[in-house]
matplotlib code that plots the C-alpha trace (Angstrom):
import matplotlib.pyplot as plt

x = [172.9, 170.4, 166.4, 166.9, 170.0, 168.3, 165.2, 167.6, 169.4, 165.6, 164.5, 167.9, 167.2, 163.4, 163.0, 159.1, 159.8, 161.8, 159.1, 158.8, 161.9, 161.5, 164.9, 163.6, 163.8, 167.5, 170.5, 173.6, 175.8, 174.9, 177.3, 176.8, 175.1, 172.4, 169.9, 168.8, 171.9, 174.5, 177.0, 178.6, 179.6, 177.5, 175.0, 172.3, 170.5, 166.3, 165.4, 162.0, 162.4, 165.8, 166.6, 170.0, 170.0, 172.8, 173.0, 170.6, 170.5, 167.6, 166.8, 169.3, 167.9, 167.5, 165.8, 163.3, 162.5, 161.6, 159.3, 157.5, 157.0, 156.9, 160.0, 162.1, 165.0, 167.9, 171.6, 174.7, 176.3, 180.3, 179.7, 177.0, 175.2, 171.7, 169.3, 166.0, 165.0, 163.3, 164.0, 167.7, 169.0, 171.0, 169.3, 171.4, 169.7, 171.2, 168.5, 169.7, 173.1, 172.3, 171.8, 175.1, 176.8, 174.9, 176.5, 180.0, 180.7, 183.4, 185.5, 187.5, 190.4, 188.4, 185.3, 187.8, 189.6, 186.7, 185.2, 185.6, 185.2, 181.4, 179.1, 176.3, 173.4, 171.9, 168.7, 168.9, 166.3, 164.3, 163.5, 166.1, 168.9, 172.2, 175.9, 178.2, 180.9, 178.3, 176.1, 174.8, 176.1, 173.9, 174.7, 173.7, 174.0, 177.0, 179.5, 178.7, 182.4, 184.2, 181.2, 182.7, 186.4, 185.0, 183.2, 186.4, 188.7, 186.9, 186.4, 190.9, 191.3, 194.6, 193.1, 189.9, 191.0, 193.8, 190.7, 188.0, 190.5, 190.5, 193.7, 195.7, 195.6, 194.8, 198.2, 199.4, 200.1, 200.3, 201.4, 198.8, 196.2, 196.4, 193.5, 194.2, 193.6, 190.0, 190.3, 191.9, 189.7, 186.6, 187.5, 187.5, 184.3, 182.9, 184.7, 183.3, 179.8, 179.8, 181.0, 178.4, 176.6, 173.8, 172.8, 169.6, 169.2, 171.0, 172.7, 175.3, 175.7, 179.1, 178.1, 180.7, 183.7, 182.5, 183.1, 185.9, 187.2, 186.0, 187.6, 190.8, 191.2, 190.0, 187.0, 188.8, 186.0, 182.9, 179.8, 177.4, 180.3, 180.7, 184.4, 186.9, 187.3, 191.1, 191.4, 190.2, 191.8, 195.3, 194.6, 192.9, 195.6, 198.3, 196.3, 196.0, 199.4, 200.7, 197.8, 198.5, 202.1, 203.9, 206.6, 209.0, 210.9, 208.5, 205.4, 201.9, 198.9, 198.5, 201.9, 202.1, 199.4, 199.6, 203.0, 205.2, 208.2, 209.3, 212.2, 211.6, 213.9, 214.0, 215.4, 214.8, 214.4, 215.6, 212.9, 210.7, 211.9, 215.5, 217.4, 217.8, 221.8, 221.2, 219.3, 221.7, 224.0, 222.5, 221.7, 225.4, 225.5, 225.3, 221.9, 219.9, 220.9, 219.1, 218.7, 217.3, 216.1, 213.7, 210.3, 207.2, 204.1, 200.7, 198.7, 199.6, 198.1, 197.3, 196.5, 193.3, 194.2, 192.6, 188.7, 187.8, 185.9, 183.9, 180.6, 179.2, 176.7, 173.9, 175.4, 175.8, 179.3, 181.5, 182.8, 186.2, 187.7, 190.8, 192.6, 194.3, 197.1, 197.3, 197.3, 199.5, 202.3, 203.2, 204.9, 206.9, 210.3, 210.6, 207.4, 207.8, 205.9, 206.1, 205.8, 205.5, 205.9, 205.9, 209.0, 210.6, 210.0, 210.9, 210.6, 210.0, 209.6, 208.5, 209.3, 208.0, 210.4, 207.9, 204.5, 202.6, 199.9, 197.1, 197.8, 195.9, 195.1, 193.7, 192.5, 192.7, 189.7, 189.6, 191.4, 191.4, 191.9, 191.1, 188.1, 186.5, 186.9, 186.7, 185.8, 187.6, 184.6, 187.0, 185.6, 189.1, 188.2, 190.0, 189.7, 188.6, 190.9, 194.5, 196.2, 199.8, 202.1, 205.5, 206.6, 206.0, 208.8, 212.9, 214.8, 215.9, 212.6, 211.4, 213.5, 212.6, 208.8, 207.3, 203.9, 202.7, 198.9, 196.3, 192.5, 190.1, 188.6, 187.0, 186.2, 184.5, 182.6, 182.0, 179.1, 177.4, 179.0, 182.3, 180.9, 177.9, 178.3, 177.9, 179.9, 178.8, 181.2, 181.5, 182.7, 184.0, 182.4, 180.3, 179.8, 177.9, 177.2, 176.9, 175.4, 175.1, 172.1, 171.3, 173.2, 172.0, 174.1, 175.9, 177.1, 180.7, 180.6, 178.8, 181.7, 184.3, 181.3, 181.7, 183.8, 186.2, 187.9, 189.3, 190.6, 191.8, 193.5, 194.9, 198.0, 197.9, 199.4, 201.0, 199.0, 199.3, 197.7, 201.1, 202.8, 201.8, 204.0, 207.2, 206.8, 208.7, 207.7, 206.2]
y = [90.0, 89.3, 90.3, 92.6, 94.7, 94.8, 96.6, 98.5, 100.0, 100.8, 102.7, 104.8, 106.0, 106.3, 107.6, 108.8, 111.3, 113.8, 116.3, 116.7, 118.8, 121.7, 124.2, 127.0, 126.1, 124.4, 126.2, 125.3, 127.8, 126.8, 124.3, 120.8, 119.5, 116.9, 118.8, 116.2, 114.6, 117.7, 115.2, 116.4, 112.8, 111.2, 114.2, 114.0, 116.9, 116.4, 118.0, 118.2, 120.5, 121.7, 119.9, 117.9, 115.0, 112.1, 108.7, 106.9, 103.1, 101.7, 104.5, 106.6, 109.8, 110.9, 107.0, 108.0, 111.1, 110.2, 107.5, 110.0, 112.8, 110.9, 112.9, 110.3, 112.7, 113.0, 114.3, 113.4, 116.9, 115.3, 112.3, 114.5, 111.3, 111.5, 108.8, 107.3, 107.0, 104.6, 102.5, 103.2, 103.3, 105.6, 108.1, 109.0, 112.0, 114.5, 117.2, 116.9, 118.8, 122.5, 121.2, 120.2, 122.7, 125.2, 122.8, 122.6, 125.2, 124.7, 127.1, 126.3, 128.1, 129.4, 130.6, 132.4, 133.9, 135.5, 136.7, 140.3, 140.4, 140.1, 142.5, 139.9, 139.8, 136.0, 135.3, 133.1, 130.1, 132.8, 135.2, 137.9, 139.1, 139.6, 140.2, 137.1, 138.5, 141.6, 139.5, 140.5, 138.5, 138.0, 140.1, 137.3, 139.3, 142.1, 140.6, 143.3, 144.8, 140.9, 141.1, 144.0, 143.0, 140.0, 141.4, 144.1, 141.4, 139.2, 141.7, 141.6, 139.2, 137.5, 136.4, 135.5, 134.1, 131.5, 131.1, 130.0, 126.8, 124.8, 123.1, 126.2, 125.4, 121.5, 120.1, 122.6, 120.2, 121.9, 120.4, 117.9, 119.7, 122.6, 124.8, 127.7, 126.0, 125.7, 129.3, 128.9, 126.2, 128.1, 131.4, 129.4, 127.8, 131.4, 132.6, 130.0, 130.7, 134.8, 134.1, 131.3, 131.9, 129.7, 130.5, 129.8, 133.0, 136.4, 136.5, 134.2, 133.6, 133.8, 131.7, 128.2, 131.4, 133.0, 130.2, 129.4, 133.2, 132.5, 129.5, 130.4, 133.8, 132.6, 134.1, 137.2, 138.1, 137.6, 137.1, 138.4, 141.5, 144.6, 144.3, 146.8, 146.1, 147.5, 144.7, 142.0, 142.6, 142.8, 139.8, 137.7, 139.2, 137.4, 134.2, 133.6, 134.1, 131.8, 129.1, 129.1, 128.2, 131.7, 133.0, 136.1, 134.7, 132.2, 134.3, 133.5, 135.1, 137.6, 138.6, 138.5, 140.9, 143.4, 143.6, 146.4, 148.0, 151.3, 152.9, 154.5, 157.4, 157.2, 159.9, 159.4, 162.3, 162.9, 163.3, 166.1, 166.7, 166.8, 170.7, 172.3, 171.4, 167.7, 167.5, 169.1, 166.8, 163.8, 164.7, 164.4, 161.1, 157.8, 157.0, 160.1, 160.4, 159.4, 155.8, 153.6, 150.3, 149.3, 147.5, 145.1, 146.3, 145.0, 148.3, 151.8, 153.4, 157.2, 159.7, 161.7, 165.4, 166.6, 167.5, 170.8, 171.2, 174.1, 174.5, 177.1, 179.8, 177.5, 175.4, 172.6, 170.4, 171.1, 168.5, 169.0, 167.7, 166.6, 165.4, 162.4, 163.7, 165.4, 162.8, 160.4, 163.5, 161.0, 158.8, 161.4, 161.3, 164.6, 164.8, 164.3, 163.0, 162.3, 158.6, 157.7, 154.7, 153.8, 154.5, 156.6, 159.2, 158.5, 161.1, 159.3, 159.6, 157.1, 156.8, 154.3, 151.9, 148.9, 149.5, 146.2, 145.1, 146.3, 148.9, 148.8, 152.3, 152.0, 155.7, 155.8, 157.2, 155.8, 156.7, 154.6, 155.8, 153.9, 155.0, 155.5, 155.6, 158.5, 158.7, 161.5, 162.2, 164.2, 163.6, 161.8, 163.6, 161.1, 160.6, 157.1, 156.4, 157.7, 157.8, 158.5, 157.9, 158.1, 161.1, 158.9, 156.6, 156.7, 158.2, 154.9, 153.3, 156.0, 154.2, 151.0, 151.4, 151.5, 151.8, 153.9, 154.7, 153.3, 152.9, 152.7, 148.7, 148.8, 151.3, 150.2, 153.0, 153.0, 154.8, 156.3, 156.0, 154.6, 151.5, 151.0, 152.1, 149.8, 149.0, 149.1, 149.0, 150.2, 147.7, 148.8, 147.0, 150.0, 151.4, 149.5, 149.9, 146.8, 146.5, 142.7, 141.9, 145.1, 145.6, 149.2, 151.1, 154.3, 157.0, 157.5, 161.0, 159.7, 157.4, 159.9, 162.2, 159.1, 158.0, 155.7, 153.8, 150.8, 151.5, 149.0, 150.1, 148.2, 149.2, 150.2, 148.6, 145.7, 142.1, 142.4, 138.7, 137.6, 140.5, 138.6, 136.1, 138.3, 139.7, 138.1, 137.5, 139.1]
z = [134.6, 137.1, 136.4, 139.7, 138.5, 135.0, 137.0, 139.2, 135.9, 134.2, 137.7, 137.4, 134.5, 134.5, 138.2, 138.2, 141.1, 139.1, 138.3, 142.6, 143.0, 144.1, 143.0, 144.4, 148.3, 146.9, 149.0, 148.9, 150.7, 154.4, 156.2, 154.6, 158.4, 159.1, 160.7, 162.8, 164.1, 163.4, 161.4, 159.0, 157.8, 154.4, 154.2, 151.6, 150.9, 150.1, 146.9, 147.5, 150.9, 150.7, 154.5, 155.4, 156.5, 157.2, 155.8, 153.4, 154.7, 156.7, 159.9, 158.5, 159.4, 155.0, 155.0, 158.1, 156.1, 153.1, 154.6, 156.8, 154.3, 151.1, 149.7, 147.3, 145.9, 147.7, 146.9, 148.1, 149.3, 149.0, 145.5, 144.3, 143.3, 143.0, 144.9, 145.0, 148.5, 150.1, 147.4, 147.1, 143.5, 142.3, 139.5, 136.5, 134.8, 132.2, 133.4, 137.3, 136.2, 136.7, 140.5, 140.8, 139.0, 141.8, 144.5, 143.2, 140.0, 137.7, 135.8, 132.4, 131.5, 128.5, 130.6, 133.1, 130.3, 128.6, 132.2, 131.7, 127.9, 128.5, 129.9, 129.8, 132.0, 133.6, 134.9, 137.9, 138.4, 140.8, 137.8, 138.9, 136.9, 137.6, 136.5, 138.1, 140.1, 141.0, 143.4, 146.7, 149.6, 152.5, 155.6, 158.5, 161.3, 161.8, 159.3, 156.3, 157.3, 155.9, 152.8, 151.4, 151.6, 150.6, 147.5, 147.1, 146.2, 144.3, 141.1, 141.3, 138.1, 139.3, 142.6, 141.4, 138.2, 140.7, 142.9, 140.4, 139.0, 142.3, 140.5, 141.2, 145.2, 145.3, 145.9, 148.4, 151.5, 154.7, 158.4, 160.1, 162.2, 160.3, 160.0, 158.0, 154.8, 155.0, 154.3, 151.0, 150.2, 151.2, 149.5, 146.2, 146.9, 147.5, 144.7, 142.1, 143.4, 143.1, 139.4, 138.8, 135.8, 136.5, 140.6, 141.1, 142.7, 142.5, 145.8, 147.8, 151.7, 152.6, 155.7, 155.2, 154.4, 157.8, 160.2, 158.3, 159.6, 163.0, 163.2, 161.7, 163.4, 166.8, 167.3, 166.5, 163.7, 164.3, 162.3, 165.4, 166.2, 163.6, 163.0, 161.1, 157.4, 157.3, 160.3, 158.7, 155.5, 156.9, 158.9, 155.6, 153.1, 155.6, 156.6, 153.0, 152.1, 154.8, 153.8, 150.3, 151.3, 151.1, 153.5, 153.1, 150.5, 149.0, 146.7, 146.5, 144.6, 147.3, 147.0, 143.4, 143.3, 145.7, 147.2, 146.4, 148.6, 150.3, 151.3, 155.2, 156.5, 160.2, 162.6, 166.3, 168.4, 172.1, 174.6, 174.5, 178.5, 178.5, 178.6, 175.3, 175.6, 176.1, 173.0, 170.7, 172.4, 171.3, 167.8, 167.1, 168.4, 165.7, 167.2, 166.4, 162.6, 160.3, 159.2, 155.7, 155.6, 152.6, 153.7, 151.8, 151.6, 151.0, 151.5, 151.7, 154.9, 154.0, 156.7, 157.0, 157.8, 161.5, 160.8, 162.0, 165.1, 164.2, 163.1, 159.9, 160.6, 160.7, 163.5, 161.1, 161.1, 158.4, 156.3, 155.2, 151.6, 151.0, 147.3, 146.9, 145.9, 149.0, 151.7, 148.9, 149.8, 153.3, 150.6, 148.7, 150.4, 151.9, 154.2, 157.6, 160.3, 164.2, 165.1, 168.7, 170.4, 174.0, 174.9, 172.2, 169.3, 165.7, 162.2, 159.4, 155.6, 153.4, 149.2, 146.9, 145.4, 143.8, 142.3, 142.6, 139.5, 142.3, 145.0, 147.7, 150.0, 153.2, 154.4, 157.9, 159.4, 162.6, 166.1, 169.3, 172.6, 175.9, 176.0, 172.8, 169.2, 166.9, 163.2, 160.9, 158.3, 155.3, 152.2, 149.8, 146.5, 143.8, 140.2, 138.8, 136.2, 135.3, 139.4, 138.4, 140.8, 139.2, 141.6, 144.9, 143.3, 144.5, 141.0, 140.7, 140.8, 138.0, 135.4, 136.2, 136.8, 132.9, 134.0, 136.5, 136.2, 138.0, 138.0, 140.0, 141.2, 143.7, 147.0, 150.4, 152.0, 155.7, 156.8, 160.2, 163.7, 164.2, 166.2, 165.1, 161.3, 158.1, 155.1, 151.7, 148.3, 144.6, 142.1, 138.2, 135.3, 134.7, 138.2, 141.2, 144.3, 146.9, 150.1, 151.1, 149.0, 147.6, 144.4, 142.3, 139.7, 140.7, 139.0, 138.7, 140.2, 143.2, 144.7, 145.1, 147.4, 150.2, 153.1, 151.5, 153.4, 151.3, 147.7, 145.2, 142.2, 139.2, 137.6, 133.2, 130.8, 130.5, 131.1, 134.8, 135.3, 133.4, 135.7, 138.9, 138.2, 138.5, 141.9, 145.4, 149.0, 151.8]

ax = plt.figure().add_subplot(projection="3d")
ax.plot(x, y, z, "-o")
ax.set_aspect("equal")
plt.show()
């Protein structure tokens, strides 16, 4: 072995520039670009100012760098070697490992398992403490309506628990030129970095899993635009299924989690002009009676009853109340309601006839006309725990279904103005309540007073991350 490789090996190992790094201006959740030439090729990331930059051979802009502003430690963002620059060796050092864990976290099978056994608090490099999977994520401009579905889904063990092991999704192969993967592959990265146990700081930016969105959804989400959370999680519930290889026959995590089925009862009805006799006419015909089909579901959409125009004696709006139970009466088998379409009128009824391990309820509070849209304030008064919904099931499905009751998960709030309004959500581990970066505890009692919009429930009994596995296509 030659005298310089011997010296080469000694410098790796002994590299007198360690104690310069600076971990607190160290962020890893921005897009891996040089910030110089905007490459996203061989980016190094400086240790001592937190800066990209691309390349590390001779006027390489990370080799210009380091000359001009006497900053030696630099990390490769895609080998996560560690270098010595301008002198380029490579430094091998046990104590440099928290940084890459921060850059790329890893999740064993035992760690994931025991994830909601522990309660336990971590303090982050920056002092704060925090709770992994209860971080804040940063709101970067108008995107706090994605943060919370965002946040919503990743406290559901199935999907986060498939998301944390990259393993689970590695070998999918998809068609050349296809995009929608970097959603799958960005979700996990965001995933394994809101359950990190050892951030350096107590909040995440969600930006790389943003442009991903843009990207994938065509600029139809934004993260400059307020956008609709129902919206966005029909659209990301889909793209993810599709991505992760899923079709209506083939199952995928999403699926496995939170799809269930429905029997609709459809009746159409003869136009509202025709003569009295024309109508009773056509109702004996084979096209006005009443038809079944059975249909998937990935959310259940429950309808807000009309809020009341009128004020109270002291000119103030009244906000009306409504139970659960109530609005869940649309899926019951015998209520029936007036659907319109362009052309035609339909009744329909709607029963249950597979509960999924995690039921999704979307409340529907908004209305869009041409011109503008309108926000139904009713307050959903719902219990946390112990949602039974055995009577919403066919008699059929009521043998079959064992377990019926469901709790509380999660609950995205919308709040203010229909456009110009913000998102905020309540997690269970004990109760919290997340706002992008602001994360507080809330008392129980205090979630059901607000405008839910999004619910997630989980189903009792049974091990429902083994259930997952036993439920079919979209």
């Amino acid at each position: 072995m030659s005298r310089g490789r011997v010296t080469e090996d000694r410098r790796s190992r002994h590299c007198p520039y360690l104690d310069t790094i600076n971990r607190s201006v160290l962020d890893f959740d921005f897009e891996k670009l040089c910030s110089i030439s905007l490459s996203h090729i061989n980016v190094y990331a400086c240790l001592i100012c937190g800066k990209y930059f691309q390349g590390r051979g001779l006027k390489s802009h990370a080799y210009t760098h380091s000359v001009q502003f006497t900053h030696h430690v630099f990390l490769n963002l895609h080998t996560l070697k560690f270098y010595c620059l301008p002198d380029n060796y490579e430094i091998i050092d046990s104590s440099l490992e928290d940084i890459t864990y921060v850059l790329k976290p890893t999740f064993t099978k035992q760690h994931i398992a025991g994830l909601d056994k522990q309660g336990k608090l971590y303090r982050a490099y920056d002092g704060t403490t925090y709770l992994p999977g209860i971080v804040g994520l940063n709101n970067i401009k108008a995107n706090d309506y994605a943060n919370a579905v965002l946040q919503a889904f990743s406290n559901v063990p199935p999907l986060r628990n498939y998301f944390l092991e990259e393993e689970n999704y590695r070998g999918i192969r998809r068609p050349p030129g296809d995009i929608m993967f970097l959603l799958v592959q960005r979700f996990g990265e965001l995933m394994r970095k809101l359950w990190n146990p050892r951030n350096f700081k107590a909040h995440v930016s969600p930006h790389e899993m943003l442009q991903a969105v843009v990207l994938c959804s065509k600029k139809n989400f934004q993260i400059t635009k307020q956008g609709d959370s129902v919206d966005f999680m029909t659209w990301f519930l889909n793209a993810l299924h599709g991505a992760l290889g899923g079709t209506k026959k083939k199952p995928s995590i999403i699926t496995k989690a939170f799809q269930g089925s429905m029997r609709i009862f459809s009746k159409k009805l003869p136009h509202p002009d025709l003569l009295p006799e024309e109508k009773e006419a056509l109702l004996v015909t084979e096209e006005y009676q009443e038809q079944m089909s059975e249909s998937t579901f990935l959310f259940l959409t429950l309808d807000l009853p009309t809020a009341p125009l009128y004020k109270d004696e002291k000119e103030q709006l009244i906000i009306p109340q409504v139970p659960l139970f109530n609005i869940l009466g649309k899926f019951n088998g015998n209520t029936e309601k007036e659907y319109k379409t362009y052309k035609e009128n339909f009744l329909k009824k709607f029963q249950l006839t597979k509960l999924p391990p995690y039921l999704v309820f979307c409340i529907k509070r908004f209305t869009k006309n041409n011109f503008f849209v309108e926000k139904n304030p009713t307050i959903v008064n719902f219990p946390i725990t112990n949602v039974d919904l055995r009577e919403y099931l066919t008699e059929e499905a009521q043998v079959t279904e064992k377990h019926t009751t469901y709790d509380l998960v999660a609950n995205v709030v919308h709040d203010g103005k229909p456009t110009e309004g913000a998102y905020r959500i309540h997690v269970l581990h004990h109760w919290y309540e997340m706002q992008d970066l602001q994360v507080t505890d809330i008392l129980p009692q205090m979630i059901t007073l607000s405008e839910a919009y999004i619910q997630i429930w989980k189903r009792q009994g049974g091990d429902d991350d083994d259930d997952t596995n036993n439920h079919t296509g979209l």
